[in-house]
C-alpha positions in Angstrom: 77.0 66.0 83.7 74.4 65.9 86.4 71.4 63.8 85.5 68.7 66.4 86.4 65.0 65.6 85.4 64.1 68.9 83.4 61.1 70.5 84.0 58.6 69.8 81.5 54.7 71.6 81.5 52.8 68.6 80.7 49.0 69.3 80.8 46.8 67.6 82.9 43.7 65.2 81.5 41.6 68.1 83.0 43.5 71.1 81.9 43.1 69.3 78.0 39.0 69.1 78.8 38.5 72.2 80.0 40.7 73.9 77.1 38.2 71.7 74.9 35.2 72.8 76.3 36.2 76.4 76.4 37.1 76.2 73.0 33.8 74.8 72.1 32.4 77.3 73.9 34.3 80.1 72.2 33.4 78.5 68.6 29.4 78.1 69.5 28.8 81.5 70.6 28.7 82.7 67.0 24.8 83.8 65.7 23.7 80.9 63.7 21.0 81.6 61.3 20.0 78.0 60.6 16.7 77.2 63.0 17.3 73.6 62.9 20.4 73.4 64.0 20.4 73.0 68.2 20.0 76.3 70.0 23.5 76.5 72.4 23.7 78.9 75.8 27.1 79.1 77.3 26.5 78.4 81.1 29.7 79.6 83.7 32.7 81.4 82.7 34.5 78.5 81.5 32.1 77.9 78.6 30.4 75.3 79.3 27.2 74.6 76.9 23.7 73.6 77.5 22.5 71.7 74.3 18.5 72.5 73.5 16.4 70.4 70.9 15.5 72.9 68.3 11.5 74.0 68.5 9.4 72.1 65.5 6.1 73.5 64.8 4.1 70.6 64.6 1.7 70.7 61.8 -1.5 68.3 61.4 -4.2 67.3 59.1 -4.0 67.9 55.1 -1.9 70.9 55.3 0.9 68.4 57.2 1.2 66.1 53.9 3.9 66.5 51.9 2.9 67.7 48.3 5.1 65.8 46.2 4.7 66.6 42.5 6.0 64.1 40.5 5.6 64.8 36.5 3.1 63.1 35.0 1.0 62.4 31.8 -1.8 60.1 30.5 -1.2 58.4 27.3 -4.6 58.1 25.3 -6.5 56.4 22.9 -9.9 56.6 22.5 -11.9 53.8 20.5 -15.1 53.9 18.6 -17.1 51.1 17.5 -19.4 52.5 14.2 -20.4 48.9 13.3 -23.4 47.2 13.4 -21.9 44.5 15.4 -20.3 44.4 19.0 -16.1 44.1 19.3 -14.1 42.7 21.7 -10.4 44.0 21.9 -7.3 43.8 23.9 -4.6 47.1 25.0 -1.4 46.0 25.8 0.8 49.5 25.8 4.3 49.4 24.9 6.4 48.3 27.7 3.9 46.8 30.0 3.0 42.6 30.5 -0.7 44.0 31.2 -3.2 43.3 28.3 -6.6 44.2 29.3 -10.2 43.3 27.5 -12.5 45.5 26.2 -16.4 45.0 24.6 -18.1 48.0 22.2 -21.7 47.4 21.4 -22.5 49.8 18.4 -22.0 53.0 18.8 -20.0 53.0 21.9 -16.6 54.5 22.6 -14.0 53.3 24.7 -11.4 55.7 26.3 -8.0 53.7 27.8 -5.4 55.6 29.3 -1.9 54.4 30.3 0.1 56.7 33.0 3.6 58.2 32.4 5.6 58.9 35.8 8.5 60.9 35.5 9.9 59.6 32.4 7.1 60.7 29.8 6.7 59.6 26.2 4.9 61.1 23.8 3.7 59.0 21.1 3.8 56.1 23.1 2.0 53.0 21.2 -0.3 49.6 22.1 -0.7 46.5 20.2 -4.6 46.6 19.9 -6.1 42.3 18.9 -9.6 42.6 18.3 -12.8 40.5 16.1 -16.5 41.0 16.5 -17.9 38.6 18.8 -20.1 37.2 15.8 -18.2 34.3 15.1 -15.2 36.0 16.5 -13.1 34.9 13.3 -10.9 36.9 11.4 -8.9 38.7 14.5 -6.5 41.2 13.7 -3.6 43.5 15.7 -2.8 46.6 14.9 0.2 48.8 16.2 -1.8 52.2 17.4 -0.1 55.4 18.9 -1.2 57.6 21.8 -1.6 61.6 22.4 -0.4 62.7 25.8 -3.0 64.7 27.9 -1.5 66.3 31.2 -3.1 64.8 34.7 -5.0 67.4 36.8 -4.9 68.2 39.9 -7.2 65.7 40.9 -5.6 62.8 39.5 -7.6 62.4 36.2 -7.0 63.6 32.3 -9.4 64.8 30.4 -9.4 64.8 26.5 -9.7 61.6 24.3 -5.8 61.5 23.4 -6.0 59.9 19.6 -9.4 58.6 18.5 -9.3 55.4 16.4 -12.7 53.8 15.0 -13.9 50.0 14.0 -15.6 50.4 10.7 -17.1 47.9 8.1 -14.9 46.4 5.9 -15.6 44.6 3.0 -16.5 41.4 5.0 -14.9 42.5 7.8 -13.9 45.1 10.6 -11.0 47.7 10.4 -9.1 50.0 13.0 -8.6 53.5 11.1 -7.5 56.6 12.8 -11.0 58.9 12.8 -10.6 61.4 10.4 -11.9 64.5 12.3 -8.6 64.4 14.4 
């Protein structure tokens, strides 16, 4: 048996490259309908591409920020003081370390608004300390729930949520929910 090398067609590094780039070229020249995928020309008869950045129309100014509208609500109480004597309070809403201080001469009302991002509760409820500043003795707390009023375009709610008053009672002062709810 004679020892004869066979003939074998093995491609070439270049052969294998051009096949790849025809082939490319072959698969590219399809219409593509998405503009911001890059815009291909075949160049040659081999099929050879030219890559071009897609076009971006630059836009500027106000109309160029993104409008992102992300659901949100105010939760709130409003808080009358119909006493003849001025109260200092504290809001601390459900779930927040914040309390903040408040002071109602007579006669004044205090709106306080807590914001709801994206995960909105209705009925969501503060722990409310208050005593008139004369003497400041006999402090109380009192568990008070919220109405939800939708955030404008602007940023702000309107409406006074749920209205809760101080009123006189027997010797002291008392957080009741106002009747004309």
């Amino acid at each position: 048996m004679s020892h004869r090398s066979t003939n074998h067609i093995r491609p070439t590094l270049e052969a294998l490259e051009v096949r790849e780039v025809y082939f490319a070229g072959v698969a590219l020249v399809i219409p593509v309908t998405d503009v911001s995928l890059p815009k291909v020309a075949p160049l040659g008869l081999v099929g050879a591409t030219q890559f071009q950045p897609p076009k971006i129309p630059i836009i500027s100014g106000a109309v160029g920020k993104p409008n992102i509208q992300l659901h949100q609500a105010d939760s709130v109480i409003t808080l009358r003081n119909e006493t003849a004597t001025t109260i200092r309070f504290s809001v601390r809403w459900t779930g927040s370390a914040v309390t903040t201080w408040y002071s109602l001469a007579p006669g004044q009302a205090q709106r306080v608004t807590f914001r709801q991002v994206e995960l909105i509760r209705a009925n969501l409820t503060a722990v409310i300390q208050f005593a008139p500043d004369a003497g400041g003795t006999g402090g109380r707390k009192v568990l008070v729930t919220s109405g939800l009023e939708a955030v404008g375009p602007d940023g702000t709610s309107q409406g006074d949520g749920r209205v809760y008053s101080f009123r006189p009672a027997g010797s002291g002062v008392a957080l009741s929910a106002d009747r004309r709810m």
